[in-house]
LUMPA-968743 format. One record per residue (C-alpha): chain; residue in one letter; x, y, z. Coordinates in steps of 0.25 Angstrom, whole numbers. Each point is the difference from the previous one (the first is absolute). Example, Ala and Ser with C-alpha at 12.3 -4.5 7.8 and 13.67 -1.06 7.14 Angstrom:
% residues 2
['A','a',[49,-18,31]]
['A','s',[6,14,-2]]
***
This chain:
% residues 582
['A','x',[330,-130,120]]
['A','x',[-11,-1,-9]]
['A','x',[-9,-6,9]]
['A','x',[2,12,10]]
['A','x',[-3,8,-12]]
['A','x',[-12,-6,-2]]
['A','x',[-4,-1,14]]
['A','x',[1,16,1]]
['A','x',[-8,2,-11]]
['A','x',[-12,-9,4]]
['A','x',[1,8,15]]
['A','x',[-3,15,-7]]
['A','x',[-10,-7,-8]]
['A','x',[-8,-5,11]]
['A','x',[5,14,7]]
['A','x',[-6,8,-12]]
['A','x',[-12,-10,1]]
['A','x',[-4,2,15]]
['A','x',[4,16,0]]
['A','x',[-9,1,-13]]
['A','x',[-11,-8,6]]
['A','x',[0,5,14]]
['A','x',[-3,15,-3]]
['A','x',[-13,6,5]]
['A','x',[-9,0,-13]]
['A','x',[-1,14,-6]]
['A','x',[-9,5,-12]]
['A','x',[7,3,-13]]
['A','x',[-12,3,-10]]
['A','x',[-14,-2,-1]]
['A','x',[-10,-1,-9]]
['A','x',[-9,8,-3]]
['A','x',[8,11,3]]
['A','x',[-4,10,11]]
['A','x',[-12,10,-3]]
['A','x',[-1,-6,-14]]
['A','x',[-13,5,-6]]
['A','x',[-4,-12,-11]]
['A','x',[6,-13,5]]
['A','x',[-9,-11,-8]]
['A','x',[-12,-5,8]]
['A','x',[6,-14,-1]]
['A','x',[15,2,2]]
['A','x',[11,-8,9]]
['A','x',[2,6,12]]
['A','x',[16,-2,2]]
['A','x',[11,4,12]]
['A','x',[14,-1,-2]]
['A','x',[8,-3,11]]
['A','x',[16,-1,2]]
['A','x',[1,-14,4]]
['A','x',[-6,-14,-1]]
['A','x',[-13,1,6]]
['A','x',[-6,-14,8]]
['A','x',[-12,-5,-5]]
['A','x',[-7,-4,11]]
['A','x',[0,16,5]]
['A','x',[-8,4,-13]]
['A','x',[-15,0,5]]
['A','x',[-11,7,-2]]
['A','x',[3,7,15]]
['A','x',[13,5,-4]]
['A','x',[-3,4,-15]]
['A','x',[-12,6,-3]]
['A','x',[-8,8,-10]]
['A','x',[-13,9,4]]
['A','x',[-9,9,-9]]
['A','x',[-7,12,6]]
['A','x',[-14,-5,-7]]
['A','x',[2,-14,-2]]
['A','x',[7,-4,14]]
['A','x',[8,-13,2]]
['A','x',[5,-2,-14]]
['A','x',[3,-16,-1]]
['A','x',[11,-6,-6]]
['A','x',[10,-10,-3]]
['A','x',[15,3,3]]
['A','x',[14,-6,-5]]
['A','x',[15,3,2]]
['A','x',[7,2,-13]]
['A','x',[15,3,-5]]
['A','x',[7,-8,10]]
['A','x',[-10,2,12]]
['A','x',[2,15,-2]]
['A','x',[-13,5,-4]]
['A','x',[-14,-3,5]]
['A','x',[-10,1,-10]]
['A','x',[-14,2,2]]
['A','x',[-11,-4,-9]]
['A','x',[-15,5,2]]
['A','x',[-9,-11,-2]]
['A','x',[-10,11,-7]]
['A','x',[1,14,-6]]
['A','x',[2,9,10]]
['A','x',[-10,14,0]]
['A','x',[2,10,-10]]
['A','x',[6,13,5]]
['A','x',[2,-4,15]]
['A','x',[10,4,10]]
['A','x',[8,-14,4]]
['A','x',[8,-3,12]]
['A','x',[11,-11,-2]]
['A','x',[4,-4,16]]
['A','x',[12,-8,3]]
['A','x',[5,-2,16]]
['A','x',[11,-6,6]]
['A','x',[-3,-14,0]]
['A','x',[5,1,-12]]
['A','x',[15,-7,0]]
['A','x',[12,-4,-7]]
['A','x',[5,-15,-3]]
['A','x',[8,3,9]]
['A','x',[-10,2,12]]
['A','x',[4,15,2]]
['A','x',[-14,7,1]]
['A','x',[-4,15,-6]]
['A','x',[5,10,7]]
['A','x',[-13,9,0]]
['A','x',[-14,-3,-10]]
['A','x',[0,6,-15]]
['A','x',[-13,6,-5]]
['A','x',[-3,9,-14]]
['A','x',[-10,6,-6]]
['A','x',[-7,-2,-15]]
['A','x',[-12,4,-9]]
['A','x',[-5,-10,-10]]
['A','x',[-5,4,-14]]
['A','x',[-13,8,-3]]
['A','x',[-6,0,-13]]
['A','x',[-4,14,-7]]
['A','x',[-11,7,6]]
['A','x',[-6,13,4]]
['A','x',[1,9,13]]
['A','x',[-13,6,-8]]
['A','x',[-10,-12,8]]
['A','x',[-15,-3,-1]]
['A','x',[-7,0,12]]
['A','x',[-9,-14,-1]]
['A','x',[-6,-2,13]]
['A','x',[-3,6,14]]
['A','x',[-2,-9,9]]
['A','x',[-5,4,15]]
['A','x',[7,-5,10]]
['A','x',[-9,4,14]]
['A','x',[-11,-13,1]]
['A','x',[-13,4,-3]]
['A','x',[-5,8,13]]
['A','x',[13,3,6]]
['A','x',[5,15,3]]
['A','x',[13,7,-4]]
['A','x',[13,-12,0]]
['A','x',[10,10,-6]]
['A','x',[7,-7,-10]]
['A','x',[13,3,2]]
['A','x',[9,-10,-11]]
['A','x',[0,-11,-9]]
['A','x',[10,-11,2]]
['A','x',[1,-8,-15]]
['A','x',[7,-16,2]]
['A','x',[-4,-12,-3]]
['A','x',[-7,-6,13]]
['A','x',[-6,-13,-5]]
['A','x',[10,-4,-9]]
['A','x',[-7,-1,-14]]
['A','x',[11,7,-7]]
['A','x',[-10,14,1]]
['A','x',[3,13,8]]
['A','x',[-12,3,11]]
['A','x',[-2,10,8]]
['A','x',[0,3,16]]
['A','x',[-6,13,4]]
['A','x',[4,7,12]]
['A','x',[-11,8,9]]
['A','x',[3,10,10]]
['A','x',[-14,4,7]]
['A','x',[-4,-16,1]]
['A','x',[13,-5,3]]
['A','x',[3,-13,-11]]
['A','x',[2,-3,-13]]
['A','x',[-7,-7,-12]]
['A','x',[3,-8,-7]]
['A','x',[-5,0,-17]]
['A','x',[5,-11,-9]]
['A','x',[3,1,-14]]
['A','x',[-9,-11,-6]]
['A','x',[1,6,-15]]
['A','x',[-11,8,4]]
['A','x',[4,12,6]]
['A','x',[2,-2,14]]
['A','x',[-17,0,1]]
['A','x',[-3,-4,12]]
['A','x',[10,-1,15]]
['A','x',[4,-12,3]]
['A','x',[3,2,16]]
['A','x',[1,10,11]]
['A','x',[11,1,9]]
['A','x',[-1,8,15]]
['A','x',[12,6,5]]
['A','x',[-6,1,16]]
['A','x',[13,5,5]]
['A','x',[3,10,-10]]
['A','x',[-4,16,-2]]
['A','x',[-3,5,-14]]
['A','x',[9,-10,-10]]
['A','x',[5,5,-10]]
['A','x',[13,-6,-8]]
['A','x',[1,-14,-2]]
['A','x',[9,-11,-8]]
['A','x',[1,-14,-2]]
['A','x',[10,-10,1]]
['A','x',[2,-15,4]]
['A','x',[6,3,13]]
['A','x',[-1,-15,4]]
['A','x',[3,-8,-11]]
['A','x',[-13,-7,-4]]
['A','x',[0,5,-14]]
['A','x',[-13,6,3]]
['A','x',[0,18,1]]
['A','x',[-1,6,14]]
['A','x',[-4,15,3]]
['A','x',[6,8,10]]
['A','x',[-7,15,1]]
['A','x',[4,13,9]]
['A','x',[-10,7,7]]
['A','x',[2,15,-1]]
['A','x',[-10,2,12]]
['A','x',[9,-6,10]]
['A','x',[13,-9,3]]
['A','x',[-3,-13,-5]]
['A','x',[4,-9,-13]]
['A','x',[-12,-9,-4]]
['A','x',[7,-14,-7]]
['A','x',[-10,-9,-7]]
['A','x',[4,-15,-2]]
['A','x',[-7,-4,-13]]
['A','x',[-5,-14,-2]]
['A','x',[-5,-7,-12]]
['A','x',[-9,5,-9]]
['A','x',[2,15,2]]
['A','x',[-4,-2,15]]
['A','x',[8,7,12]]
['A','x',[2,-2,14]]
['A','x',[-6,10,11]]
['A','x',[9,12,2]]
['A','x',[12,-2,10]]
['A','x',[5,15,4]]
['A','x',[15,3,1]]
['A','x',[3,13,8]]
['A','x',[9,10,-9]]
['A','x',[2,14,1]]
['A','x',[-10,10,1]]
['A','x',[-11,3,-12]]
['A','x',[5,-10,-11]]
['A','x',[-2,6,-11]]
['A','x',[10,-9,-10]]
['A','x',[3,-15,-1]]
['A','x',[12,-7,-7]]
['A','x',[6,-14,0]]
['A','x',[12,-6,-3]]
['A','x',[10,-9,5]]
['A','x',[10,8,7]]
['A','x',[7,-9,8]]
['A','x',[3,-12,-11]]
['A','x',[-6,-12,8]]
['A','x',[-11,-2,-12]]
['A','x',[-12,7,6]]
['A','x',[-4,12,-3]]
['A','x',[-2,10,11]]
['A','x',[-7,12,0]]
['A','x',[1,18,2]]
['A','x',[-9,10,4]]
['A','x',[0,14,-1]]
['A','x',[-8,6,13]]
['A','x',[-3,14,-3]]
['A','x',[-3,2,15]]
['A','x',[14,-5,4]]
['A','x',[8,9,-9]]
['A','x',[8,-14,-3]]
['A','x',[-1,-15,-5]]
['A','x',[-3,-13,6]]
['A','x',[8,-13,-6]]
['A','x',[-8,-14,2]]
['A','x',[9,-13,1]]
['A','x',[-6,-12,-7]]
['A','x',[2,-11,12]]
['A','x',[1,-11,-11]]
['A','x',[-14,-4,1]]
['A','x',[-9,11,-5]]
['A','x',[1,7,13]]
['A','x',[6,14,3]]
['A','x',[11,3,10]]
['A','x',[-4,14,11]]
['A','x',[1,12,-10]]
['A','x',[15,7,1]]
['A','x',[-3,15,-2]]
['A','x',[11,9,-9]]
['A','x',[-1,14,-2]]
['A','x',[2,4,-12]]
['A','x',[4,15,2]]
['A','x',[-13,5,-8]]
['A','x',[-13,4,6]]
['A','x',[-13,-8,0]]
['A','x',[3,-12,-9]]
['A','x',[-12,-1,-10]]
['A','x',[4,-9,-10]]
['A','x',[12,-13,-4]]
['A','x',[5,-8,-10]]
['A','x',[12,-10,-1]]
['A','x',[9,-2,-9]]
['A','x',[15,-2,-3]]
['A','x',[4,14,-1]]
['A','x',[16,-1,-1]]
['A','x',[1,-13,-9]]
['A','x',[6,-8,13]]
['A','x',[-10,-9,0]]
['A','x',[-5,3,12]]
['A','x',[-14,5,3]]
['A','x',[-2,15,4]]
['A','x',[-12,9,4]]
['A','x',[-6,13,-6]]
['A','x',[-6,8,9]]
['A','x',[-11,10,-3]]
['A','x',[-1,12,11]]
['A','x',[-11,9,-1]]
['A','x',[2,9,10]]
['A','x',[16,4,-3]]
['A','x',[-5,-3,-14]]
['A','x',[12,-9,-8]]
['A','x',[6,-13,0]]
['A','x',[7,-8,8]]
['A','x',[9,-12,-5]]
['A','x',[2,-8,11]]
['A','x',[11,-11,-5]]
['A','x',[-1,-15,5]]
['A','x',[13,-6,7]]
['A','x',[-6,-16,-4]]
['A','x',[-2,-4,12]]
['A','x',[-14,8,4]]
['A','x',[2,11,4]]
['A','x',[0,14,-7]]
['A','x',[11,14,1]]
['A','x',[-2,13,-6]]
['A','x',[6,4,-13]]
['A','x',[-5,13,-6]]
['A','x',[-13,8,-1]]
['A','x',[-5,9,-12]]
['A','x',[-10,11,2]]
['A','x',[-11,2,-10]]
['A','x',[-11,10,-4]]
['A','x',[-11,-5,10]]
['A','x',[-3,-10,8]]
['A','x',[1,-14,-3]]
['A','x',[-12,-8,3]]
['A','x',[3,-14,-8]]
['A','x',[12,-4,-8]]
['A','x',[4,-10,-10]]
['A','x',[12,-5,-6]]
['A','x',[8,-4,-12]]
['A','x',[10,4,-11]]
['A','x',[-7,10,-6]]
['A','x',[13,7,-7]]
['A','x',[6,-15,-7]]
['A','x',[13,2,9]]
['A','x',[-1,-12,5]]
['A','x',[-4,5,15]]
['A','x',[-15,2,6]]
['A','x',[-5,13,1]]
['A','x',[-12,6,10]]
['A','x',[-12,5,-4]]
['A','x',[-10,8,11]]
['A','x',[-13,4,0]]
['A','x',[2,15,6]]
['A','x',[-16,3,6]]
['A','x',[4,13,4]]
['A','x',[6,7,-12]]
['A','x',[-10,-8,-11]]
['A','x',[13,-5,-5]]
['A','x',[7,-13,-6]]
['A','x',[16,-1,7]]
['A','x',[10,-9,-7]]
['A','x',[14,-2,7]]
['A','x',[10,-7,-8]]
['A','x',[10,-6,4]]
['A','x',[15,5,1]]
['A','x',[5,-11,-9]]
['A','x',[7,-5,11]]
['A','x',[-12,-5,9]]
['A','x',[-3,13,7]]
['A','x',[-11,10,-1]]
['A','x',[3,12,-11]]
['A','x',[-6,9,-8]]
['A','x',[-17,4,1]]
['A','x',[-11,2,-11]]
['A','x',[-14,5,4]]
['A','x',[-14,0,-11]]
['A','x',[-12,3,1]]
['A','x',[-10,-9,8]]
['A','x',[-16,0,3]]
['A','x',[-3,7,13]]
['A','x',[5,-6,12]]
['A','x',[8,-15,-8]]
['A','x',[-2,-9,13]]
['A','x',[5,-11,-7]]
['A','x',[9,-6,-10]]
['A','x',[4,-12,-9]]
['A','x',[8,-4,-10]]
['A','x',[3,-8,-13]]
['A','x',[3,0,-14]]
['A','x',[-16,2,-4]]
['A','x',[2,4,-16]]
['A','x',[11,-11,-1]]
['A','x',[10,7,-5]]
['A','x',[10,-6,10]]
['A','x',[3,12,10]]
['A','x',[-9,4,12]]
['A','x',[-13,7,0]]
['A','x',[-7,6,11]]
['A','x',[-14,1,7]]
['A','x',[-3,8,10]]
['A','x',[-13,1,8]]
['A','x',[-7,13,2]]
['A','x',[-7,0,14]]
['A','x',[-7,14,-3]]
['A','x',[-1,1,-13]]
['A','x',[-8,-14,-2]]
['A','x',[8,-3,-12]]
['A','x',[13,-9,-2]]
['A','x',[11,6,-8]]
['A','x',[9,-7,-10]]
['A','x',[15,2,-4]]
['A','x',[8,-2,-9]]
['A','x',[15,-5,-2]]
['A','x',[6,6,-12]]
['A','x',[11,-9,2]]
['A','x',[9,6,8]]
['A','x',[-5,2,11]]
['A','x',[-7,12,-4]]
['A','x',[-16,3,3]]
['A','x',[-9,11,-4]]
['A','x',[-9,11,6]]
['A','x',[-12,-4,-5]]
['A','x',[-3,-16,3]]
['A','x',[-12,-8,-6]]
['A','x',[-12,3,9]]
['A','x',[-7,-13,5]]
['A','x',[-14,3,6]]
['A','x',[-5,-6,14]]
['A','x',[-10,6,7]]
['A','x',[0,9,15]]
['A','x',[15,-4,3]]
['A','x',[12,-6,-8]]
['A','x',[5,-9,11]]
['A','x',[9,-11,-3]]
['A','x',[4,-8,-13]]
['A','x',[6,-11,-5]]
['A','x',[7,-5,-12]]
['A','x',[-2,-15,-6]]
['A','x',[-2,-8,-12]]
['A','x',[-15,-3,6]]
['A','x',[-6,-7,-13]]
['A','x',[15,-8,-4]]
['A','x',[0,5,-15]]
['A','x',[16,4,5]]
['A','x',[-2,16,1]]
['A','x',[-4,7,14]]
['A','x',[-13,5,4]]
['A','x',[-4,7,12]]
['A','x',[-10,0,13]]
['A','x',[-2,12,9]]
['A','x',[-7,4,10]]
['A','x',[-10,12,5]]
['A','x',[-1,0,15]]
['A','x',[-10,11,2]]
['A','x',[-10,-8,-9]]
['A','x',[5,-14,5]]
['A','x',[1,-6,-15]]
['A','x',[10,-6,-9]]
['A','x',[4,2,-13]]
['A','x',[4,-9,-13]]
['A','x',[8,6,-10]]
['A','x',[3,-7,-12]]
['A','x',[12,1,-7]]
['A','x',[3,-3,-16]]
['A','x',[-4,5,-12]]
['A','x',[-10,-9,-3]]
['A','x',[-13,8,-2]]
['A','x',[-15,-5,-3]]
['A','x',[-6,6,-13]]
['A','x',[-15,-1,-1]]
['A','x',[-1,-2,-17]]
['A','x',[-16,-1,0]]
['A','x',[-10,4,10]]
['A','x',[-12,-10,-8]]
['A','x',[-3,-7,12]]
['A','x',[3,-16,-4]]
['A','x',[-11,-11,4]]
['A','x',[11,-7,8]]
['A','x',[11,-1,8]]
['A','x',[12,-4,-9]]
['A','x',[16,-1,1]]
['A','x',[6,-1,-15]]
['A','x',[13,-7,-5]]
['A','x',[13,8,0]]
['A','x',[5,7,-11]]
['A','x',[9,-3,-5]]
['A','x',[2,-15,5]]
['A','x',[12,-4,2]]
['A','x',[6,13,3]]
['A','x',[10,8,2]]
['A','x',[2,8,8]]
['A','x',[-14,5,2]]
['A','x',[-11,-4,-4]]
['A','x',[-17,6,1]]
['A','x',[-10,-4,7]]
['A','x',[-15,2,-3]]
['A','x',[-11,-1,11]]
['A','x',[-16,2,0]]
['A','x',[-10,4,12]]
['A','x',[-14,2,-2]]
['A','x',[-2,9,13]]
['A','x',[8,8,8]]
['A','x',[7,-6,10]]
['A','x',[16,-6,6]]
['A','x',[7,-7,-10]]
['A','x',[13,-8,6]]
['A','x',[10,-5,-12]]
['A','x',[12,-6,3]]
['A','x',[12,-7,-6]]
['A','x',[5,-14,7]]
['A','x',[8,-9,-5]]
['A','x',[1,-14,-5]]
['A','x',[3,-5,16]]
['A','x',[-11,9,5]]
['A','x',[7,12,4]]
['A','x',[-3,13,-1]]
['A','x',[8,9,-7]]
['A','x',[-9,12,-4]]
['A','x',[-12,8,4]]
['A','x',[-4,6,-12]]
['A','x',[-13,6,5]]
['A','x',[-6,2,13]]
['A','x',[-12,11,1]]
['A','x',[-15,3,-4]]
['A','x',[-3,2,-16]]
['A','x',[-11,4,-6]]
['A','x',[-6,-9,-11]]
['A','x',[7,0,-13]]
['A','x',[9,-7,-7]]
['A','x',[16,2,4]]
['A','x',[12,-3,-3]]
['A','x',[14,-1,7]]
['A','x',[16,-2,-4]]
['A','x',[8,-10,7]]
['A','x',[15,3,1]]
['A','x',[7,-13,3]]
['A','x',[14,5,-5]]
['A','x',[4,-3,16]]
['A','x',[-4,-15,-1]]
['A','x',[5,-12,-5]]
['A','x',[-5,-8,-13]]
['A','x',[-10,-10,3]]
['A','x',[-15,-2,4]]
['A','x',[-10,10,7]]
['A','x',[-14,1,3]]
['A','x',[-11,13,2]]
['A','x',[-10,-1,8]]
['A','x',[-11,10,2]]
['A','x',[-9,-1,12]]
['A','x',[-14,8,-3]]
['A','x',[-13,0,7]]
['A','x',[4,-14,7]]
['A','x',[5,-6,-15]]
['A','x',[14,-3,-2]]
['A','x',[7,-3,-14]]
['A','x',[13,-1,-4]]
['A','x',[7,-1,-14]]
['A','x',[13,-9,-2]]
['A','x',[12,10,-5]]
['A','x',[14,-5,-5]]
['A','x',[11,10,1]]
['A','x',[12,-3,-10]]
['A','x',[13,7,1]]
***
């Protein structure tokens, strides 16, 4: 009898077992949690799931982590707690202030070799320091080539495409039909790096990056609003791209998105095509490649802008539309397996021309933001609190706001705004007071015909965000510098040399004054590196009269050890050793 007992016993345990470990895995938590606004730069990355997970399904196909400016974040990644929980590690700080997409498909599996179900994907920020939404404008940089007519600059795509850890720069043309390409070599973007035709397309316009086929190396995939066709760029090595190979969307493509919809690991890509009142889906074929476009209607009219996101907290990716000529929104919710149904719509004062999107409330769901050109209005739809569209806010915007980005720019973690002021030649700056609130009257940022575009990023890496727009009437683009660091002339006695002095206080913390000399007008470039040869600081970049000068480097954001200024002057360089000690 006992040993019938016991027998019966061992039988449910292997039954509890089997049952508990062949059950489709499903996401229980994750961390950092959705639409966070300040996760650490160098956090884990974690998922929780409800059963044993088998390690050889843990890859970095079928658990990954992207950043909007950085791009392929790399990584190691672990099961923890019983094989519950994968852990992702970055192998370096991530960006400051940048929108991260963690992507896990259905390769995933249990112990029990029962797959996923459907892919699981969220959305957070990562921390910026404190700053100012009140920027300097620090260099204007031409983009037409010297002798070359009108290229209408239309917007400015900031990642990393040649993977030294700074954000570049692609800049989409409409009349000359490419896109440039200017990399962040601590300088300022001075010079483009490459020029890319786009033969098959009409006017590009939108663009995005993303590693579509799984080299680690950025692609770019454009919209042509002139005609039907969706320009994707392979990127190679270096910051180099291969020739354009067209895709035929929808009509007038006037907004590009990506994501991966359907949970096989790749990421696929939306339009919005403005002239086929309706959205075209790209399936990613597993090797970079795109599947024939499946066009969805929306129910709005004349799709100008999209964005993508987990709207519901499902973990499943949906899709914002912007429709100008209905003017509202569209949330358009995604089933998982790649394809996309219509949920609710919101209308707005005006017509939306771009959106953006994040939780700029704290409820703990993303919210939309449009740029609504025709009432020279800012729109902001929150959320319902249960993943739908509810209530609407409108401000005060620059005449005709064409674009829109978005980011916590003062780092006082909640979501500023920046709109771009296509007839008003100036960029307008908003914002958060917290909750979600913004004001009627936004910083004014100066460009110069036409506000065209503008994008948010840390551009010189000291952790807080700085931004770089466009003017598409005068072809130029702009460098606006965030921070509160300021350069004080204290003596305009003009020196006999060129001279970088010691810090004072050294060591310090946490700042500390720097002193430099120039016996003549000209550029002086100081910059902060440290002890392995990074650069974590651009000080100053810009034309100074002679004189002598002086400038206060906050390092609160930085950890204890050595670092080096260098000043570049007249084709001199010379650097100081600094020690911070916290």
């Amino acid at each position: 009898m006992k040993m019938l007992s016991s027998a019966i016993t061992l039988l449910l345990v292997i039954l509890t077992f089997s049952s508990a470990h062949s059950q489709a895995p499903l996401v229980t938590g994750v961390s950092p949690q959705r639409q966070i606004l300040n996760a650490p730069r160098s956090t884990q990355i974690t998922a929780t799931f409800n059963t044993a997970i088998d390690p050889a399904s843990v890859t970095n196909l079928t658990f990954r982590v992207f950043g909007r400016q950085s791009g392929v974040i790399p990584g190691s990644l672990q099961l923890q707690s019983n094989n519950t929980q994968i852990v992702f590690t970055p192998t370096a700080p991530m960006l400051a202030g940048e929108w991260m997409t963690v992507s896990l498909s259905k390769g995933i599996r249990s112990a029990g070799n029962v797959n996923m179900e459907k892919g699981y994907a969220w959305n957070f920020w990562t921390k910026a320091e404190p700053g100012t939404l009140n920027q300097s404008r620090i260099k204007t940089i031409p983009v037409r080539r010297s002798g070359e007519g009108h290229i209408q600059c239309y917007g400015a795509l900031g990642c990393d495409f040649n993977d030294d850890g700074r954000t570049d720069l692609a800049i989409v043309n409409e009349i000359s039909n490419d896109f440039r390409v200017y990399l962040n070599n601590g300088n300022n973007y001075d010079t483009m790096y490459s020029l890319h035709p786009m033969p098959a397309g009409i006017r590009a316009s939108p663009s995005e990056a993303a590693d579509f086929n799984h080299d680690g190396i950025v692609d770019i995939i454009v919209g042509n609003v002139g005609n039907n066709v969706l320009s994707y760029f392979r990127g190679l090595p270096n910051a180099g791209f291969d020739p354009e190979l067209p895709y035929l969307a929808g009509n007038n493509v006037r907004g590009v998105a990506f994501g991966d919809f359907d949970g096989d690991g790749y990421d696929d890509v939306i339009t919005a095509n403005r002239g086929g009142n309706n959205i075209s889906i790209f399936r990613n074929n597993g090797d970079g490649t795109f599947a024939a476009a499946q066009n969805i209607n929306t129910v709005g009219n004349q799709e100008t802008g999209v964005m993508v996101t987990d709207a519901n907290n499902d973990g499943i990716l949906d899709a914002f539309v912007a429709c100008y000529s209905s003017g509202e929104v569209v949330l358009m919710l995604g089933d998982g397996n790649g394809s996309f149904t219509f949920s609710s719509r919101s209308a707005l004062n005006g017509a939306p021309w771009a959106i953006v999107v994040g939780d700029i409330n704290k409820d703990g769901y993303p919210d939309v933001a449009a740029a609504l050109s025709s009432s020279n209005r800012i729109g902001v739809i929150f959320s319902n609190g249960t993943g739908g569209l509810g209530t609407v806010a409108n401000y005060t915007s620059g005449q005709f706001p064409l674009a829109i980005d978005i980011g916590d720019v003062d780092g006082d973690n909640d979501l500023d705004l920046i709109a771009s002021n296509y007839a008003g030649g100036t960029f307008s700056a908003y914002a958060n007071n917290g909750s979600g609130v913004y004001t009627n009257n936004p910083i004014t940022l100066p460009s110069s015909a036409s506000g065209s575009c503008i994008t948010v990023h840390d551009r010189d890496n000291d952790g807080d965000l700085d931004l770089a727009g466009i003017d598409e009437i005068d072809d130029l683009l702009f460098i606006f510098n965030n921070g509160t660091t300021s350069i004080n002339q204290i003596s305009s006695i003009t020196p006999e040399t060129f001279m970088l002095h010691q810090n004072y206080p050294n060591p310090f913390n946490p700042s500390t004054r720097i002193k430099f000399d120039l016996p003549k007008e000209g550029r002086l470039l100081l910059r902060i590196f440290n002890s392995t040869g990074k650069q974590m600081a651009v000080l100053a970049d810009d034309s100074y009269s002679a004189g002598n000068y002086e400038v206060e480097w906050s390092a609160e954001s930085f950890a204890s050890g050595i670092y080096f200024a260098e000043a570049e002057f007249d084709g001199k360089a010379k650097i100081s050793r600094m020690i911070l000690l916290k």
